[in-house]
Steps between C-alpha positions, in 0.01 A plus 500: 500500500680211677796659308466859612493409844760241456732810336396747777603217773805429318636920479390529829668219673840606298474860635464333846756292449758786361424704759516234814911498324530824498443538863707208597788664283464847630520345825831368431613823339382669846713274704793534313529876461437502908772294572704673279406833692591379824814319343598911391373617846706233645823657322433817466499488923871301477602785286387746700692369828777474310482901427447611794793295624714621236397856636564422888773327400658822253380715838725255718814577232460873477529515848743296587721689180461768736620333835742368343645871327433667862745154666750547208570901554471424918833266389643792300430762797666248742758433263577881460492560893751196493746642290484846661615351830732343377664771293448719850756208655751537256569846525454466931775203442688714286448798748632284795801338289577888455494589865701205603740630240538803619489516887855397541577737329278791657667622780317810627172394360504120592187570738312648222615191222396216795174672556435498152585115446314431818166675305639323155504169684139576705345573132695214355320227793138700390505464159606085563245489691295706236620283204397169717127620533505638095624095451221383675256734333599416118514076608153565590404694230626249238305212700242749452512552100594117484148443689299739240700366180352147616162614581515637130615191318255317644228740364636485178535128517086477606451757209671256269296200594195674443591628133549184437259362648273749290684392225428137527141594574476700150646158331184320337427199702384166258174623552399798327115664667254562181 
């Protein structure tokens, strides 16, 4: 009999024992997985800031792509306008050389060829004056695209940075989560 309890005591106090482990072990097990949940959390958060700067930041590029178009075809326009003044002064000039040519020569109609260099030379004095404001306008509009062609290298160089960034983040560390 002493042996039958002896042999219950003993299966018992095993089971007891194998199951005190097993609770310090799952334990354990419950710790680690949680840390390694809020280690994911943890970078699944960094890699979600990083997104959504990406996307601000790709925003940020498409518009400035556009600012920077619109300043590059206000240059061309103010180029154009440029060029058509001054194509309008070389034919006045060449107008004016012409009636300076010929009024010695006019005799009866002298009156009519100094009134017309006097309007040659008035138009001539406008479009100076015109071609001075039109060099003003494309200085100002190449400040201008110089401006928005910064602004947009500097996006691009932030966009950069953060692909690489991203890239360095996606490069296993010594430490690899299980």
């Amino acid at each position: 009999m002493r042996r039958a309890y002896f042999l219950i005591l003993l299966v018992f106090g095993m089971t007891a024992a194998a199951f005190g482990q097993t609770t310090s072990s799952d334990s354990q097990t419950l710790r680690a997985l949680l840390a390694e949940v809020r280690e994911l959390r943890q970078a699944l958060q960094i890699s979600l800031g990083r997104i959504q700067s990406a996307q601000i930041l790709l925003s940020r590029l498409q518009i400035q792509e556009v600012a920077v178009t619109r300043a590059s075809q206000h240059l061309d326009d103010a180029r154009a306008k440029l060029a058509e003044v001054q194509v309008v002064m070389k034919r006045e000039a060449a107008e004016i050389k012409h009636f300076e040519d010929e009024a010695p020569t006019a005799g009866e109609g002298a009156a009519q060829v100094e009134e017309s260099l006097k309007r040659a030379k008035s138009d001539l004095e406008a479009s100076t004056s015109l071609e001075q404001e039109r060099q003003v306008t494309e200085v100002e509009a190449e400040q201008q695209l110089r401006t928005e062609q910064d602004k947009l290298n500097s996006l691009e160089t932030q966009l950069d940075e953060l692909i690489r960034d991203m890239g360095d983040a996606g490069e296993p560390s010594g430490r690899v989560p299980r």
